[in-house]
Structures are given as C-alpha cells and as structure tokens.
N, C-alpha and C positions, 0 to 999 in steps of 0.2 A: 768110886768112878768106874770100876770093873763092869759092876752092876749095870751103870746108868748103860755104856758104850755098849753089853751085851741086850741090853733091854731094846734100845734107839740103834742098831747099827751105824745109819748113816749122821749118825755125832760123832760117831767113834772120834775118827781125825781130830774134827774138832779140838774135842774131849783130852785126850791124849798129847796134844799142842799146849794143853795150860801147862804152866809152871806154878807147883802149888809150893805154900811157903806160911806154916806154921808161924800163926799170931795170938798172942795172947788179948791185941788193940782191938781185934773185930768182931764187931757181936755173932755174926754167925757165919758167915763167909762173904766174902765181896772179889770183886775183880778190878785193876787197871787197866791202861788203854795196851796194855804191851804183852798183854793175855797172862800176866803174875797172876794165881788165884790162892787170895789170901784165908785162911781155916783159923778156926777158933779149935784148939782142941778138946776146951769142955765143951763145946757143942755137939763136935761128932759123938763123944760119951753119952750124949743126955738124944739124942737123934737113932733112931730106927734104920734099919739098914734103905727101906722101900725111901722114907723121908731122906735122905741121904744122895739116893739115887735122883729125887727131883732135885733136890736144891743144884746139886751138881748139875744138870740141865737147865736151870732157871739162870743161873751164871754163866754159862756158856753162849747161853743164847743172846745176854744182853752185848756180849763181842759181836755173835755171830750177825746181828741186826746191826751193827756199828750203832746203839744208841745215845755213844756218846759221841759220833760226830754229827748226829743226827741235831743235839742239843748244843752244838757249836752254833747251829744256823739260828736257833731260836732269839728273841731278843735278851736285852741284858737282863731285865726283870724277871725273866722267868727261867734264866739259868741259874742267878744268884738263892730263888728258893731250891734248893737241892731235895728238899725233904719230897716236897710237894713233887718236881721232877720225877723226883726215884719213885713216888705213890703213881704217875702216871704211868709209868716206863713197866711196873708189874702188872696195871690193869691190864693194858697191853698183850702181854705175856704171860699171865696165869688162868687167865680166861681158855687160852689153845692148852695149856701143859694140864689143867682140868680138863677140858675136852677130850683129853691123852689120856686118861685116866692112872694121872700120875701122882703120887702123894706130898704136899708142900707140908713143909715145918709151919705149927699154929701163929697164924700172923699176916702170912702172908695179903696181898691186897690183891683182890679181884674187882670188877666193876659193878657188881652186884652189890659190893658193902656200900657202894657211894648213889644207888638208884641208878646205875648207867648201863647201857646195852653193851652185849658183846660184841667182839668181831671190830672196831675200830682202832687209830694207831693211838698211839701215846700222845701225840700232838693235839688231837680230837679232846681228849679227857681231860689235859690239863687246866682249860678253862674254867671245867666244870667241878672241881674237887673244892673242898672248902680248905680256907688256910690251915685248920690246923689237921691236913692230912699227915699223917707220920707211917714209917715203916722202918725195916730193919736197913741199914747204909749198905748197899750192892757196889761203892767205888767209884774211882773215877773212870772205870769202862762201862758204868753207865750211865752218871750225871754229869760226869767230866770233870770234876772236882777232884782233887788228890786227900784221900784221908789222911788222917795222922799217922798212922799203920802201914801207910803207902811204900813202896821203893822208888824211890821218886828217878827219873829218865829211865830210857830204854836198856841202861848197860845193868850193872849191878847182875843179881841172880836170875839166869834167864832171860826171857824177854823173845817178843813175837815181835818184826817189825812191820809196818804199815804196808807194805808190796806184799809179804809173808801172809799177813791178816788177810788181806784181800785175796788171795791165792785159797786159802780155808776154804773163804766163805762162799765163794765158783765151786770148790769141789765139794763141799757138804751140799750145794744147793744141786750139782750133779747126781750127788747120791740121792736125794731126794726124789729128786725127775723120776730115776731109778724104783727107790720104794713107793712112789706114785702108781707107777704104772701094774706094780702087784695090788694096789686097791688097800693099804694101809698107812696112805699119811693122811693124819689132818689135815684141815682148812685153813688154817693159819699158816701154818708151816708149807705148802703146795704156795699159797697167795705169793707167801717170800721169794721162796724159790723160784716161780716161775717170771714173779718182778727183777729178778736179779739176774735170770738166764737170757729172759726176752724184756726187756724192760720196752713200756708204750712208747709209740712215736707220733705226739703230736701232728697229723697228716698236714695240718691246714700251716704249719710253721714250716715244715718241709716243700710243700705247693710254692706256698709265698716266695721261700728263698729260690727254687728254681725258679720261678720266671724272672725276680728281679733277677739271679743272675744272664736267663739269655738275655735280655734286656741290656741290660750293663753292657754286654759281651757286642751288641749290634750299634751302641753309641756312636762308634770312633774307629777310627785305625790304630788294632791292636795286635795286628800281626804281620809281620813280613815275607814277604812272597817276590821271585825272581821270573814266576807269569808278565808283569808288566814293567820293566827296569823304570828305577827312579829318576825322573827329569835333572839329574845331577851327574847323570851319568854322563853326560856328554861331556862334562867341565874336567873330566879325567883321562887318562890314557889306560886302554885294555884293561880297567878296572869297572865290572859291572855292580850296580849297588843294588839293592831289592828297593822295593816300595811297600808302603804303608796298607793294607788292606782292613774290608770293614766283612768280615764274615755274617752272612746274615739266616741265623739258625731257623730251623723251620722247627714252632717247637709242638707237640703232640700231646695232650692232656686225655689220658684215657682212663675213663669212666668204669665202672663194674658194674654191668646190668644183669647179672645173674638173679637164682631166683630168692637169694638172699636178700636184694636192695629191695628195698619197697617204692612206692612212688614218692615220699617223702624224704628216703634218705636221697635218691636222686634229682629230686629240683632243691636240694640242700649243697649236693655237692656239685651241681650246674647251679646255684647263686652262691659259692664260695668262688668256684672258677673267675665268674666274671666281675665279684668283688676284688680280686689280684689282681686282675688283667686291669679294670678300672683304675685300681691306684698306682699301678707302674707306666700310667697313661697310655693306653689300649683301650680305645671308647668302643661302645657298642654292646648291648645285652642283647642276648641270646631269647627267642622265647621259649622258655622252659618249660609253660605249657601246651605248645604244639610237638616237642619234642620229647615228652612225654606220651604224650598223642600217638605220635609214630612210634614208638618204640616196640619190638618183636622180641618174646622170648624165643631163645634158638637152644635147646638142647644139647646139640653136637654139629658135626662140620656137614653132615647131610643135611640138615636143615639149613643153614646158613647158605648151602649150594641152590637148595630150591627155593630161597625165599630170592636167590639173586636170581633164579631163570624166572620164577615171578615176574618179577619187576622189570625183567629184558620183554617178556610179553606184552605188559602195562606199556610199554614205552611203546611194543610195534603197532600194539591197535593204537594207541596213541598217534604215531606216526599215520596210521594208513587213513584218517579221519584228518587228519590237515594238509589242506591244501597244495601241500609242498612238500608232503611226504611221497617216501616211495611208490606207491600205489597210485600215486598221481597222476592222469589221461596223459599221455606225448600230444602235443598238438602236431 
C-alpha cells in the first residue's frame, strides 16, 4: 500500500482509509461497501511488490467510483450475474490503470480480451460480454453482493461509513483537479473527477423548470400585501387585514451569442425557448431566422456602444425622411 499511495499521491487518502483484514476465503483481494479490504495472504507471497501496488489501486478505486451503488440502480438480471458484473466493472477500470502504466496480477480483465473499445463505463460493456465472462471476486464494494469472506454490516472491524465514503471521494477527486493541472493524470481518472467536482446540468430541464415555475407563480394570488387592505376589513374594528396579490414576474431568457455559439446552436436554443414557453401555454414563435439575420458579434463594451450610436443614426435619418419626423417643414 506504501508503494501504491507513494507512486498515485492523490490515492493516498483513499488508500490509507481501507481497513485491511487478512483472509484466507479470498482469492486475491476484494473489498466491501464499508471500505474493509479483504488480502489473501498467499497471494501477496506469490505477487510482486509493482503487481501489489496495482491491485491495491484496482480495489480502491472500485469504492472510490461507488460501483457498487452504481450496480444497485441496474436491473435484477443483471445484478444477480455478479461474475459477468465484476468482468465489466474491470473493463471499466483496467483499461485507465494500463494507461497508468501500472502492473495488474495475470487475469486481470480489460476490454481488449472481449473485442471492446476503451474509454467506456462498465454499464456500456455489460451487454456486450458473453455469459461465461469470469474473473477474480473484487466484493460487495463492487458487485454489491457480500462474499462468504465478507464482515457483514458496517460495525465489526473498522468500517468507512456512506457520508465518510462520499467525503474521500470529493477529496481524492480534489487532489486530482490538483495533479491535473501539473499535466500527470489520466483520462479516465480527470473524466471522474471532474464528473464528480462539476457534475452536467441538463440546461433544457433547468429552462423548462424555471418558466413553469414563473408561470405557476403568476396563476393566482399567492401573496399578501397591506398596499391594497382586504375588502374584510371593514367588517372589523382597527384591525387591518392584507389582501391577496398576483405578482406578475417579467421573466428574461438570455441567450450566449459569443463567438463560441454557432448559428445552429443558436436557432437550437431559440427553438428550445419557444418549445417551453409553448407548452406552459405562452403562444407565439419567434422567427429564428430573422434573428439570426440581425444578430452582431460585439467583442467588448466599445463595440456594443458604437453598434448602439449606429443604430440611434439609422433611426434619425430614418426619422428626417418621414413625414412627421423632426426635419419636417412648420407650415
């Protein structure tokens, strides 16, 4: 373990959070959900100090990915093959720890042995493997299943608990960010981390939920205000009541026209707009071709100033050519 945490720094943590726990049940080492890491002791005898150092990392990692809660969400049928599970959960994961140019004990599974591309998660491969995938049992911290060898619940010898886990896997995914930015993490391991630091946000599910809710919010009277006293008030003595108010939000949907948007992500996200606004009943489409049309790129807020005295110009000759503009004869 000295080895692995001195080779990978930002495992260290990790690494040092197992609770290891001499078995004779496990063929070469495995882990639970509670970060117990169970050793074989004739394996470490018959294991290389470098192979030693991976496999300790190949374990670690299957907590630090949670991919045994990962295999909670999967259907019943494909939890219950565990073998097949734990063959995709290392395609997954031996593919980046090669990349690493790290040494696994012979057996290991990559996605080379089954014809499959690297770089995808374990959920990707599982389809693809044939039944009688097999490899070595890596535990219920990473098919979710409890081995015979297991310490079964979180009390017993040590134990990491699920707030604790999750606590690791922010800070190893910090230290990461960290050896990222000197120019020595994999691809794999960057992908993680930076899904776990900034995880996506679906923009169009975010859009959606704010206008339903100003929507919502302009329905009804849904707030109280002492601006206009409640027609009830009379029916009291020197007690004034508030009334019912309908706030009606002005709402602002703004666009990115930088020169990163191209004209296709822009009449994408001017027809996501008005596919909201359409079905929270707000009629009216925009045309997205004319407003493409006009659209100006503006560098900085100089430009943005002259394209507005532009346009104040446009308007005066504008004005002095009609009738009833300023320019116009006094009779």
């Amino acid at each position: 373990m000295v080895r692995a945490a001195g080779d990978r720094p930002y495992l260290a943590s990790a690494l040092y959070s197992l609770t290891v726990v001499p078995s004779d049940g496990v063929p070469t080492m495995g882990v639970d959900r509670h970060w117990r890491c169970y050793v074989s002791p004739s394996f470490v005898a018959a294991s290389s100090v470098p192979e030693l150092a991976g496999e300790w990392i190949h374990e670690v990692a299957h907590l630090l990915r949670n991919y045994h809660g990962r295999a909670d969400l999967l259907p019943t049928a494909d939890r219950r093959d565990q073998a097949r599970l734990n063959v995709a959960q290392d395609c997954e994961m031996n593919d980046d720890l090669l990349a690493d140019r790290l040494e696994l004990p012979e057996g290991r599974a990559a996605p080379g042995d089954f014809g499959l591309e690297t770089g995808r998660l374990f959920e990707e491969y599982l389809p693809h493997l044939p039944p009688s995938a097999q490899c070595f049992d890596c535990g219920s911290g990473a098919h979710g299943a409890p081995g015979d060898w297991e310490i079964l619940g979180p009390g017993g010898q040590g134990g990491v608990s699920t707030v604790e886990a999750e606590a690791l896997r922010r800070h190893t995914a910090e230290a990461m960010r960290a050896q990222r930015n000197r120019g020595s993490l994999r691809g794999g391991w960057q992908r993680w981390a930076e899904q776990l630091l900034e995880p996506a946000v679906d923009w169009r599910r975010v859009l959606a939920g704010a206008v339903r809710e100003a929507v919502a919010l302009a329905a009804g009277g849904v707030d109280y205000t002492f601006h206009r006293p409640s027609r009830r008030t009379a029916a009291l003595r020197g007690v004034v009541l508030p009334s019912l108010r309908r706030p009606l939000p002005v709402v602002a949907i703004v666009i990115d026209t930088s020169g990163s948007m191209g004209e296709d992500d822009l009449a994408t996200a001017l027809a996501e707009v008005t596919g909201v606004l359409q079905e929270v009943g707000v009629r009216g489409e925009p045309d997205h071709r004319a407003r493409l049309r006009r659209r100006r790129a503006h560098r900085g807020a100089g430009d943005v100033r002259a394209a507005g005295r532009a346009q104040r110009r446009r308007r005066h000759r504008h004005a002095g050519r009609h009738p009833g503009g300023p320019n116009a004869p006094v009779s």
